[in-house]
C-alpha positions as CSV (number, residue, x, y, z in Angstrom):
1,X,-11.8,-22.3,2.2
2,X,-10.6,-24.5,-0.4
3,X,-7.5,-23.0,-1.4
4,X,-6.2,-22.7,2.2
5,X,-6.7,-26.6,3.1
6,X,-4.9,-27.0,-0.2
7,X,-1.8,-24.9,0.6
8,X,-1.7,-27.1,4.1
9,X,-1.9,-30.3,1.7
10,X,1.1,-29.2,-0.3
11,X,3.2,-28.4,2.3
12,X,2.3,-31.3,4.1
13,X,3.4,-33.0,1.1
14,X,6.7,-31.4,0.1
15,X,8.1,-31.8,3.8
16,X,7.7,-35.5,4.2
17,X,9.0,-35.7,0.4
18,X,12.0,-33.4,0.5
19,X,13.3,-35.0,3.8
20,X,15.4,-37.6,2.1
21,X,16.6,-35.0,-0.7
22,X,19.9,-33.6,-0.6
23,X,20.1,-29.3,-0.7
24,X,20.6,-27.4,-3.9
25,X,22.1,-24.5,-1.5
26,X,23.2,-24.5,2.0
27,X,23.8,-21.0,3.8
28,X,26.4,-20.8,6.8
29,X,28.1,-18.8,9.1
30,X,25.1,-15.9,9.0
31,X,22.5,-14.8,11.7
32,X,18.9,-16.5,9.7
33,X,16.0,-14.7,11.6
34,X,13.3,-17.6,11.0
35,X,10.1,-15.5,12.6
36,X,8.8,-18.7,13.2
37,X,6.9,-18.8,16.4
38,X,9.6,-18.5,19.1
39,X,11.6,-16.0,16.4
40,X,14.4,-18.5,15.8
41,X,17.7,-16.6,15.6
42,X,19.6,-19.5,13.2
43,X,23.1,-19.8,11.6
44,X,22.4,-21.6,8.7
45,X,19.9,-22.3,5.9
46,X,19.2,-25.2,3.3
47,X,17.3,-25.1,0.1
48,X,16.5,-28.1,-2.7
49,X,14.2,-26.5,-5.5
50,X,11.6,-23.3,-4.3
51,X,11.4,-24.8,-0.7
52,X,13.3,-24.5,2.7
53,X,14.5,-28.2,3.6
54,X,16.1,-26.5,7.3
55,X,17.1,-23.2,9.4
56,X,19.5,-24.5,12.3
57,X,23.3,-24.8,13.0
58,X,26.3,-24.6,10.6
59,X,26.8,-28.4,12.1
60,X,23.0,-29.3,11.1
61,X,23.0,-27.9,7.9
62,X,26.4,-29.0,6.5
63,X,25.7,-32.4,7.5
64,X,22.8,-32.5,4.4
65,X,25.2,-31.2,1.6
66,X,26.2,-33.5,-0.9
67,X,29.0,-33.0,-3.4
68,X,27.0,-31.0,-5.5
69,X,25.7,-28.8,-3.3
70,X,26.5,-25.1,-3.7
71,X,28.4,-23.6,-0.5
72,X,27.5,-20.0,0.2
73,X,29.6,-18.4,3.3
74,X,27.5,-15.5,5.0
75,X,30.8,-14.1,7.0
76,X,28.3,-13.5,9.3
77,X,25.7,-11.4,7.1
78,X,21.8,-11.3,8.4
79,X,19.6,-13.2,6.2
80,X,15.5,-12.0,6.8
81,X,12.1,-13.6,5.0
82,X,11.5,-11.6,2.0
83,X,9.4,-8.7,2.6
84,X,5.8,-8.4,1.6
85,X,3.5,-5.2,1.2
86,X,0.6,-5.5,1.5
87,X,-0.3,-2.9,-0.2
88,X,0.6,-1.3,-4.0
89,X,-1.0,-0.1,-7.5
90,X,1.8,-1.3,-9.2
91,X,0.6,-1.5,-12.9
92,X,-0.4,2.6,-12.4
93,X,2.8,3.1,-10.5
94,X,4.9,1.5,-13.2
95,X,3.9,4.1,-16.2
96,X,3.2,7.0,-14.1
97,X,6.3,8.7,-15.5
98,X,5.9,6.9,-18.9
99,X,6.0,10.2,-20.4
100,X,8.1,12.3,-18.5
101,X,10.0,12.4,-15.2
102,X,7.8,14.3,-12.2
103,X,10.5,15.6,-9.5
104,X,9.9,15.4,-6.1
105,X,8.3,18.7,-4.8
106,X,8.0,20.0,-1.2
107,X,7.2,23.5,-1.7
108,X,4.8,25.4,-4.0
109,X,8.0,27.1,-5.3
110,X,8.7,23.3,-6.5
111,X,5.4,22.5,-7.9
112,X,5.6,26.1,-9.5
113,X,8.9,25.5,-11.0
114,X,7.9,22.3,-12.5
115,X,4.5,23.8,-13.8
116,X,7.2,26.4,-15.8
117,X,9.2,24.0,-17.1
118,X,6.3,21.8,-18.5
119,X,4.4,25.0,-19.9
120,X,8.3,25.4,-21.9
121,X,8.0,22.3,-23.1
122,X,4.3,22.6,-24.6
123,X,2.9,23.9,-27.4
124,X,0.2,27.1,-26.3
125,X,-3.2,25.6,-25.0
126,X,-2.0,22.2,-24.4
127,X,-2.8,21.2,-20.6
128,X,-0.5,21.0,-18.0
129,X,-1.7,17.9,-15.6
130,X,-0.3,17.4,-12.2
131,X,-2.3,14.9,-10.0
132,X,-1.8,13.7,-6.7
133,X,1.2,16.0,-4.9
134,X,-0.8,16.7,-1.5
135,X,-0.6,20.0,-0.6
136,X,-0.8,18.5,3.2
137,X,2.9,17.1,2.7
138,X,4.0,20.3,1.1
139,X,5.1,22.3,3.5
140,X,3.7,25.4,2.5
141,X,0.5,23.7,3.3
142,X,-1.8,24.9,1.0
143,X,-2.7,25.0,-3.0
144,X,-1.1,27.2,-5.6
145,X,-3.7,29.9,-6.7
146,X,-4.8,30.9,-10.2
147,X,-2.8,33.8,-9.9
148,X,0.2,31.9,-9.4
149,X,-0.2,29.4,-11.6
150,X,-1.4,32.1,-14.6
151,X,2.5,33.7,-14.0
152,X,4.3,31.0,-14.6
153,X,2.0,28.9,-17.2
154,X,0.1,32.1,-19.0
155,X,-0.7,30.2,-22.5
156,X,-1.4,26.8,-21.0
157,X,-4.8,25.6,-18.9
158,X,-3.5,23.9,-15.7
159,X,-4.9,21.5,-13.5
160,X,-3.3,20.9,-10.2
161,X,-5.2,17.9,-8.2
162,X,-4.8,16.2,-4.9
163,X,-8.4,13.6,-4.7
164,X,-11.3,15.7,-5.0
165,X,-9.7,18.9,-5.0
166,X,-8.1,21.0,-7.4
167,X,-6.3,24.3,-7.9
168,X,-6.8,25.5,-11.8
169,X,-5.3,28.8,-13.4
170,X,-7.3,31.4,-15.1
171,X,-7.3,29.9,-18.5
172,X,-8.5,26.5,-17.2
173,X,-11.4,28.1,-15.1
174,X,-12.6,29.9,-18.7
175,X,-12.0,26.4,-20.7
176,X,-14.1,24.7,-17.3
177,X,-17.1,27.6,-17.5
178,X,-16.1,28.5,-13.7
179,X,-16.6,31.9,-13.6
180,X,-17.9,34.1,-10.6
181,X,-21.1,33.0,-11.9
182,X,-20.6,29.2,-11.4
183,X,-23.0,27.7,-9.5
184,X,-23.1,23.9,-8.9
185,X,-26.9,22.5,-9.5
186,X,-26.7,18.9,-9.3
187,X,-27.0,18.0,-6.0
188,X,-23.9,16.4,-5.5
189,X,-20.9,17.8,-3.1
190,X,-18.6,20.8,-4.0
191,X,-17.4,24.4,-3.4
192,X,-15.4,26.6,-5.5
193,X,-13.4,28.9,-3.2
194,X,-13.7,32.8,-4.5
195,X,-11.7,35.7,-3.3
196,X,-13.5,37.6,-0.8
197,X,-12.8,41.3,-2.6
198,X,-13.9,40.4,-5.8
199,X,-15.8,36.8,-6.0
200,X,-13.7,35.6,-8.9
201,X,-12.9,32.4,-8.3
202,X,-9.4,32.2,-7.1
203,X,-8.8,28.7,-8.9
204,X,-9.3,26.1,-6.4
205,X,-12.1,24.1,-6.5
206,X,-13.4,21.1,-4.1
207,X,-15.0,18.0,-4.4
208,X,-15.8,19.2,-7.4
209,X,-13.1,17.5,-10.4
210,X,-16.5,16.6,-12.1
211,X,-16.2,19.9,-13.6
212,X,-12.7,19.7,-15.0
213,X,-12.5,18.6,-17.9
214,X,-9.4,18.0,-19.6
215,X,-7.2,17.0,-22.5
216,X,-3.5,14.6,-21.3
217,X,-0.7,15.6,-24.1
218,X,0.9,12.7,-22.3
219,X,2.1,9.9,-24.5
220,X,0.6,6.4,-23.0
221,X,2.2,3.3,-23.5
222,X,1.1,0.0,-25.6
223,X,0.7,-3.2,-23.8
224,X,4.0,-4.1,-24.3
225,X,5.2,-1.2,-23.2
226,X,3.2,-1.2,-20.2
227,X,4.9,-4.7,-19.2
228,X,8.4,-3.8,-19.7
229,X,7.9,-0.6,-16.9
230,X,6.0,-3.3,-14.8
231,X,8.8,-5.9,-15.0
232,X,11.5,-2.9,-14.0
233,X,8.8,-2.1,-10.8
234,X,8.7,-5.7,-9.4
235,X,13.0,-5.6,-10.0
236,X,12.8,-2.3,-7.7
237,X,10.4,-3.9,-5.3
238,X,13.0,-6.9,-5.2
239,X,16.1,-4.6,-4.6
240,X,14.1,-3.1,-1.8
241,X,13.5,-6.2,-0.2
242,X,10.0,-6.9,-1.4
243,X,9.1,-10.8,-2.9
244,X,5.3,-10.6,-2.3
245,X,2.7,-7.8,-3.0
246,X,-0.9,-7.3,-2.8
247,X,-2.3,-5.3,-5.9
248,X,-5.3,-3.3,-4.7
249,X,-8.2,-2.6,-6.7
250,X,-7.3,-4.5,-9.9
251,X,-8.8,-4.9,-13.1
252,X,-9.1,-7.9,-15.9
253,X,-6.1,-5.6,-17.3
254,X,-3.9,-5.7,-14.8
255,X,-4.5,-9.5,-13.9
256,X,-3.5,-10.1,-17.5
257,X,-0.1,-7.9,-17.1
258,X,0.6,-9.9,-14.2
259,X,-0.1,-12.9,-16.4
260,X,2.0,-12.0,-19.2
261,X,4.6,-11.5,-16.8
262,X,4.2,-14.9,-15.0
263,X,3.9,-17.0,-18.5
264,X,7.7,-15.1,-19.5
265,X,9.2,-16.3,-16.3
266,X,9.7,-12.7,-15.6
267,X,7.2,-12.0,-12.3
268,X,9.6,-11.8,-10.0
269,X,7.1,-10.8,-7.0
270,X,4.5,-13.1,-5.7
271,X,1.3,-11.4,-6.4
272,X,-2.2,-11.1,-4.5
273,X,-5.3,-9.4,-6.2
274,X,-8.1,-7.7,-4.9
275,X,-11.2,-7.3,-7.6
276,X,-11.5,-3.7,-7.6
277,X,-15.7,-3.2,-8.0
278,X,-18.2,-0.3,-8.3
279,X,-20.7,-0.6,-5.1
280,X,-23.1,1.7,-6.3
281,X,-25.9,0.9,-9.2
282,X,-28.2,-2.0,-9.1
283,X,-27.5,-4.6,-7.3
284,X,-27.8,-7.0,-9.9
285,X,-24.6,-5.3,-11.2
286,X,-22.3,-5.2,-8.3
287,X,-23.0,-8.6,-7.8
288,X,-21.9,-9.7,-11.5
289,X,-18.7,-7.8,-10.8
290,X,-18.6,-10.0,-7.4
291,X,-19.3,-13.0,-8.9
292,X,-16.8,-12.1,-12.1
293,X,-14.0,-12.3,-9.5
294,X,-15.3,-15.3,-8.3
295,X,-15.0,-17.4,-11.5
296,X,-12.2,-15.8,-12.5
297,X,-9.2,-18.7,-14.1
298,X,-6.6,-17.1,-11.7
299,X,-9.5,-17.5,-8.5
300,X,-8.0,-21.0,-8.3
301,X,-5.1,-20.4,-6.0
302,X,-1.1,-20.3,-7.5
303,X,1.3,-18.9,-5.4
304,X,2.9,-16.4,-7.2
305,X,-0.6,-15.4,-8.9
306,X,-3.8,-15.5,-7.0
307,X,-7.0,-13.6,-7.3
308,X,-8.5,-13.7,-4.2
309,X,-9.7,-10.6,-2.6
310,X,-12.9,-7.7,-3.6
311,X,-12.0,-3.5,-3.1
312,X,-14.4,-0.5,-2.5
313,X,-13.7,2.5,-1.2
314,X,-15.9,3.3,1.9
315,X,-14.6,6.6,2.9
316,X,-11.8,9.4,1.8
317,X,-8.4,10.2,2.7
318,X,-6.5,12.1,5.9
319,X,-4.5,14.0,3.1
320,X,-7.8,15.7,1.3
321,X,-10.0,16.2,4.4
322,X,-12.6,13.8,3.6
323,X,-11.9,10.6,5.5
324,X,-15.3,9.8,7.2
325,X,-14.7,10.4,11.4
326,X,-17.4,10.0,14.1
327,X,-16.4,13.5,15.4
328,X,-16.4,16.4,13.4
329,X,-12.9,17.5,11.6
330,X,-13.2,20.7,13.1
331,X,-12.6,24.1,11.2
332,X,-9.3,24.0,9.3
333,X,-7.3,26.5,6.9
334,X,-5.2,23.7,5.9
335,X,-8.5,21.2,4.3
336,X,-10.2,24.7,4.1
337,X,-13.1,23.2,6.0
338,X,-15.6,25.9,7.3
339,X,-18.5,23.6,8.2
340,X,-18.1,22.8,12.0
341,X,-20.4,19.7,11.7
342,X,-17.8,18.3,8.8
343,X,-17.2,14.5,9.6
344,X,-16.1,14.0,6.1
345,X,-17.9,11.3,2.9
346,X,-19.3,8.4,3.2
347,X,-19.4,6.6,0.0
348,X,-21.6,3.3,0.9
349,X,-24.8,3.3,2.1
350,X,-24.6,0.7,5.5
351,X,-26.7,-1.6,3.6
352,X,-25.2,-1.7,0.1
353,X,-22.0,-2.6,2.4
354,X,-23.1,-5.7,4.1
355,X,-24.8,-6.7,0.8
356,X,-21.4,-6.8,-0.8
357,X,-19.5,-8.0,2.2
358,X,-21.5,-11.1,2.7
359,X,-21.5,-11.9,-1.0
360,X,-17.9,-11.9,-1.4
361,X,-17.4,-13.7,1.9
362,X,-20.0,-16.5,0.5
363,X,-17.8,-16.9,-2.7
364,X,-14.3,-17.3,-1.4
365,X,-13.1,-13.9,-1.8
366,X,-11.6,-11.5,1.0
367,X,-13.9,-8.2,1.6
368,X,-11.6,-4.6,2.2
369,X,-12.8,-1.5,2.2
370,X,-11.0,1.4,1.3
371,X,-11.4,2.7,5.3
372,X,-9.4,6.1,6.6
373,X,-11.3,7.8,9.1
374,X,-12.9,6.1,12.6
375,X,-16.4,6.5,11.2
376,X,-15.5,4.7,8.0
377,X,-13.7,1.6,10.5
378,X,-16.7,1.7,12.3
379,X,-19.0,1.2,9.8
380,X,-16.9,-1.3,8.0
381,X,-17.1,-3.6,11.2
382,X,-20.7,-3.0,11.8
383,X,-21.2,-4.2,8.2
384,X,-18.9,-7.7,9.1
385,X,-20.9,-7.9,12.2
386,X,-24.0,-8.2,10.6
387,X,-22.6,-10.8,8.0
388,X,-20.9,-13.1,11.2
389,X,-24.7,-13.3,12.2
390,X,-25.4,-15.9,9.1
391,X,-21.8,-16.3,8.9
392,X,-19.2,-17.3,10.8
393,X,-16.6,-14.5,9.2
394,X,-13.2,-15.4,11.6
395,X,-11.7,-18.0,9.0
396,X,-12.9,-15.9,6.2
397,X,-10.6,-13.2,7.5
398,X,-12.8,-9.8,6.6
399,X,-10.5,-6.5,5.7
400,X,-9.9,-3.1,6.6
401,X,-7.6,-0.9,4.1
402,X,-5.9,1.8,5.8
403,X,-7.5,1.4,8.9
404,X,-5.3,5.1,10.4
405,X,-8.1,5.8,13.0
406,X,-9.3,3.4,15.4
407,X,-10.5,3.3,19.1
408,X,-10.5,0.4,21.8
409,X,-13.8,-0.5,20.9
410,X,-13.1,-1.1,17.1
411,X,-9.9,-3.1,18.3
412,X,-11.7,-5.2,20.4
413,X,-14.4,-6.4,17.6
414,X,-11.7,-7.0,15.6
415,X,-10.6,-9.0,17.4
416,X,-13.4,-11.2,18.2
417,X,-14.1,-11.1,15.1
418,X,-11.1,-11.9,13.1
419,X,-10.5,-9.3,11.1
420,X,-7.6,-8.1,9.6
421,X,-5.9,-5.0,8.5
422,X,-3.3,-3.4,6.2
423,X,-1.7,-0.3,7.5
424,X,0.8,2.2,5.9
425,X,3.7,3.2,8.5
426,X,5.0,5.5,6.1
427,X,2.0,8.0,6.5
428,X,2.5,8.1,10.3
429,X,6.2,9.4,8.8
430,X,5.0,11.6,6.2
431,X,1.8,13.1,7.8
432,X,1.9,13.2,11.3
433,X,2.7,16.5,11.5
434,X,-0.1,17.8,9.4
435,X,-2.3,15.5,11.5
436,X,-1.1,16.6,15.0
437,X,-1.9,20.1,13.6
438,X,-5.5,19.5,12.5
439,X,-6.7,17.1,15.9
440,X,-4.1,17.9,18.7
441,X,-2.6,15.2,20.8
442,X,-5.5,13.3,22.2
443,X,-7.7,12.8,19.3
444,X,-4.5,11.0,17.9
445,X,-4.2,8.4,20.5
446,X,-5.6,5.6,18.5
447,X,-3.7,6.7,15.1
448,X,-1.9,3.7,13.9
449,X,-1.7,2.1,17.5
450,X,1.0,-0.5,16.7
451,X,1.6,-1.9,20.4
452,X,-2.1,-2.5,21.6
453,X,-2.7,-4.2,17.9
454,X,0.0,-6.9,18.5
455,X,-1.0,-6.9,22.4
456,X,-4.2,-7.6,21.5
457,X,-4.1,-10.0,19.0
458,X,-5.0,-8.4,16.4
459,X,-3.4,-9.5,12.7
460,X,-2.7,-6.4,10.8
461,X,0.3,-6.0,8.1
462,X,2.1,-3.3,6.5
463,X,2.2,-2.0,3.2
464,X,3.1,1.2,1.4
465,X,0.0,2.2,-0.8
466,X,2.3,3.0,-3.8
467,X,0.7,4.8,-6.6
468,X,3.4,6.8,-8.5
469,X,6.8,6.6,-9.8
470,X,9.5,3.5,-9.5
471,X,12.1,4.5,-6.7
472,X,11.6,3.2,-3.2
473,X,12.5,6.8,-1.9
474,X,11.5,8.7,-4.3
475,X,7.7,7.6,-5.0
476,X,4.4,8.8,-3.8
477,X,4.1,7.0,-0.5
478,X,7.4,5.2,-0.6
479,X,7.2,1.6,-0.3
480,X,10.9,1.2,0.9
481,X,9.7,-1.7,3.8
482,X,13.6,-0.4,6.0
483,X,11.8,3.3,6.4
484,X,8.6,1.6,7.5
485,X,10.2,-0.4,10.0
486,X,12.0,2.3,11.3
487,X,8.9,4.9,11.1
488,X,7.2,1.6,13.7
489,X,9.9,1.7,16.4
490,X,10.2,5.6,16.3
491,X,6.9,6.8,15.7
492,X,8.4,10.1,14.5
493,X,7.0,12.2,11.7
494,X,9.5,14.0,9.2
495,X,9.9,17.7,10.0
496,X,9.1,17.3,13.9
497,X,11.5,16.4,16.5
498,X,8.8,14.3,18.9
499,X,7.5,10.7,18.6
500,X,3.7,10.5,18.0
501,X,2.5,8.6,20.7
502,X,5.6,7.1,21.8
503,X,3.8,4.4,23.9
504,X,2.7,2.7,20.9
505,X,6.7,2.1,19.7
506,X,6.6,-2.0,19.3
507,X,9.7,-4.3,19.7
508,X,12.0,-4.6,16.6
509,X,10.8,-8.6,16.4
510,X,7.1,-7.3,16.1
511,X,7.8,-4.8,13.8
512,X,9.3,-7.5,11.6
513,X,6.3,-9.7,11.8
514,X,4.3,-6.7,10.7
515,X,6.0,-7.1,7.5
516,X,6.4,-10.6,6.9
517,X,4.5,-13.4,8.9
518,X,1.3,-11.1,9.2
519,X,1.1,-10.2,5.7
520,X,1.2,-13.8,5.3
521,X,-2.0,-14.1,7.3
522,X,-3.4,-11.5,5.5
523,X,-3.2,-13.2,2.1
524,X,-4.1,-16.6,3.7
525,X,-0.4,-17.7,3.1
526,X,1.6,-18.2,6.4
527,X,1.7,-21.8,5.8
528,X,3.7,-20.7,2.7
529,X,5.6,-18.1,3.0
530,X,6.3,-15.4,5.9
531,X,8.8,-16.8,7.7
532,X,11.9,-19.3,7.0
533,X,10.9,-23.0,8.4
534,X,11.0,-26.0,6.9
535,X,9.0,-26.6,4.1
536,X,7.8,-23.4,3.1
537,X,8.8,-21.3,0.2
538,X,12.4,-20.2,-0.2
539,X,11.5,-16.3,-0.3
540,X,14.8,-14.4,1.5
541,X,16.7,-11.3,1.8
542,X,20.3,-10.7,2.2
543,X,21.1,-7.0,3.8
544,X,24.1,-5.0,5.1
545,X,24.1,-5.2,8.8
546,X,22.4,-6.9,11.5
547,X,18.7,-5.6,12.0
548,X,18.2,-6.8,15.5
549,X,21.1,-4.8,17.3
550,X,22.3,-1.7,14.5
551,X,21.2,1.6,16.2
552,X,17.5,2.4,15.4
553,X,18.4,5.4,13.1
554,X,20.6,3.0,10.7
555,X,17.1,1.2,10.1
556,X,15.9,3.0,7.3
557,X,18.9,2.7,5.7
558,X,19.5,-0.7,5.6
559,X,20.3,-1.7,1.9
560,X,19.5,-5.0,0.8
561,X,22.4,-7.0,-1.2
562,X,20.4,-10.3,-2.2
563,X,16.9,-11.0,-2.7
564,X,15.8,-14.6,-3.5
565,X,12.3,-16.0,-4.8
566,X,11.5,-19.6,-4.3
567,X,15.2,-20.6,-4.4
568,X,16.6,-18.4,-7.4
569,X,18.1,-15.0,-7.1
570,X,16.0,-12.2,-8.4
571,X,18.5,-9.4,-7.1
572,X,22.0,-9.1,-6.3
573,X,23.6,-6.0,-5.4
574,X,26.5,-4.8,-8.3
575,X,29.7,-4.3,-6.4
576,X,31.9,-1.6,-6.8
577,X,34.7,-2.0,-9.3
């Protein structure tokens, strides 16, 4: 626990030192929300360098301000903690339209539409890719068939996939060898689907993408490329409210973007990495990866660069039908499950699990596991149980990604045993509908219980799970932080008209911790950053109306007009002419 007694040495430090400093900045007349411990509602704010120096009174504040002091008036505008996700795959995020814009789609007419254009576009026999639009948030609910995709993309092998799943049209079945003949051998999952009259394949295929195999006419960018649509990422995040992220599953690659970016002057989000690592092999190979992460350069803690957590990926998703559930799925035309005993895939033997938790946890390096389904949450706290037996795992803060299903039991180890978890609101928005549809009511009692989390103590954060296209709207899984708050105090799903589980609606102060002081914890940062109190890290947001008392619905759109990182402006909204 190194780097956490030395971010409590530096603070220490800095507020018995900047004391007897005059303010670069003072902020007055606004409505600061600290979320400090007692959630502080101040009126004014001073900064000298990257560090708060006090939130209190207009009369308090003014009194530090020397002549050369710069004056900002609020005229009464709210002034929050930058936001943090804790959550994102920025560097993939930031080139996934490198090539070519992908519209949004909501229909199979849409997907169709934009399979046509791309086959006009293409030379005859090129592929046409299209990866990760979830036929569970179209709302046709289902995947475009060979026959549909053959009519509108005759000359060109297409490849539609969502996870493990795919849809493919009849000239990327022949280039594939899936015929009606097709039969997979290796003992590993998979199904292709085949129409009933004739047992042709009718093109989509699942858990089985090992057998696609494909060419990308795609242009990909160089490095330097790949750093420019990074940098314009982070300044989205920033105009969104964003000044810290977590980067999940990251590689030597995308430490050194991050790096690049950070040696320019031009990483304009705080950034927290989680080694992402291949469980399954030897074990003498996992742990090198482990221990790779361990002696990495940027291992030794910065704060707006930090290397400090281990990914896997335990289970699957809620939007593919394979997160792993301790009751069965049940039979569904929507994940075209006809096995009544389905509980989903379980990617980590029990044992390989606790192997790799207690190894990271021995070396200084936060655990998650990629963890959907209650099966998958269960397991994962089994796994930290076993490691708390030789050791003590509270401090060490242990991880659960995702984290959608849970029950009282989970809850209640988590909270004995200190771990933590990062949530995404924004699928409880985008999916709940599907969901309610698949388990009813009841099974979804413990979905994303916000209110008995906080009641109980538990520290979880929020985050978006970005993974395509820049746009805080417009990107799969949208990490605009307004429509996540808003999705906590409503708990209602797009397309329906009735909160999910309305008794698990938090206040609009806890909400806000969710996305600030928690994510602090997460990361190991709240003495940092989080919340606006002396001596911690100048990290604000500036935004358009008063959080705390606008109607609920004008949450989500909240628009941020400045956003600050360690006492500099990295955002400022243009004004109209």
């Amino acid at each position: 626990m190194k780097n956490l007694v030395l971010i409590c040495l530096t603070l220490v430090f800095f507020t018995s030192s900047i004391a007897a400093q005059p303010p670069d900045v003072i902020f007055t007349g606004g409505r600061i929300v600290t979320v400090d411990q007692q959630f502080t509602i101040a009126t004014a704010l001073a900064i000298r360098g990257d560090r708060i120096v006090l939130a209190g009174s207009d009369s308090d504040v003014q009194k530090l301000a020397v002549p050369t002091t710069r004056k900002i008036d609020l005229l009464g505008k709210m002034i929050l903690p930058g936001l943090i996700d804790s959550h994102v795959h920025a560097t993939g995020a930031a080139v996934y339209e490198f090539d070519h814009p992908i519209p949004e789609m909501e229909t199979i007419t849409d997907v169709l539409e934009y399979v046509r254009r791309r086959a006009d576009s293409l030379e005859d026999g090129q592929w046409i890719l299209l990866n990760q639009v979830f036929v569970t948030r179209l709302r046709d609910q289902r995947f475009p068939t060979r026959w549909e995709l053959d009519e509108v993309a005759p000359n060109n092998p297409v490849a539609f996939r969502t996870g493990p799943d795919a849809a493919l049209n009849s000239l990327a079945l022949k280039l594939c060898g899936i015929d009606k003949d097709f039969r997979i051998t290796d003992g590993q999952p998979g199904r292709i689907e085949t129409d009933p009259e004739t047992g042709e394949p009718n093109g989509i295929i699942r858990s089985a993408g090992r057998f696609i195999k494909t060419d990308n006419p795609d242009r990909n960018p160089d490095a330097t490329q790949q750093k420019e649509a990074l940098r314009k990422l982070l300044a989205d995040y920033n105009a969104s409210g964003i000044t810290s992220i977590v980067q999940r599953s990251a590689d030597e690659s995308a430490v050194q973007l991050f790096q690049s970016l950070l040696d320019d002057k031009q990483l304009t989000c705080r950034t927290f990495l989680c080694w992402g690592i291949n469980p399954t092999g030897e074990w003498k190979d996992v742990s090198e990866q482990i221990l790779t992460a361990a002696r990495h350069p940027a291992h030794e803690y910065n704060n707006m660069l930090w290397v400090r957590g281990v990914k896997v990926f335990l289970d699957g998703g809620m939007l593919t039908g394979s997160a792993y559930m301790r009751k069965p799925w049940g039979v569904s035309t929507i994940y075209s499950i006809n096995d009544p005993d389905y509980r989903g895939v379980l990617n980590i033997e029990p044992e390989r699990l606790f192997e790799v938790a207690r190894l990271c946890l021995q070396n200084d390096l936060q655990i998650t596991a990629h963890a959907v389904g209650d099966g998958a949450v269960h397991t994962l706290i089994d796994a930290y149980r076993r490691v708390n037996e030789e050791l003590p795992v509270k401090d060490r803060r242990p991880c659960i990604t995702h984290c959608n299903f849970m029950s009282e039991e989970a809850i209640e180890s988590m909270k004995q045993l200190g771990i933590v978890a990062d949530i995404q609101p924004v699928w409880l928005y985008l999916d709940g509908k599907t969901l309610h549809r698949q388990f009813g009511n009841e099974r979804l009692t413990w979905f994303q219980p916000y209110k008995t989390l906080f009641e109980e103590g538990v520290m979880v954060g929020g985050g978006s799970d970005h993974m395509q296209k820049i746009g805080s709207l417009r990107s799969v899984n949208p990490y605009n932080p307004f429509l996540g708050l808003w999705t906590m105090l409503t708990r209602l799903p797009r397309w329906t008209d009735q909160p999910l589980h309305p008794e698990q609606i938090v206040t609009r102060e806890q909400a806000l911790r969710f996305y600030t002081i928690n994510n602090a914890w997460l990361t190991f940062e709240e003495h940092e950053k989080g919340s606006l109190e002396a001596g911690k890290l100048a990290d604000f947001i500036v935004i358009d109306r008063d959080y705390l008392t606008c109607p609920v619905d004008e949450i989500r759109s909240i628009t941020v007009e400045q956003t600050w990182l360690g006492g500099q402006v990295v955002y400022e909204k243009s004004q109209p002419e």
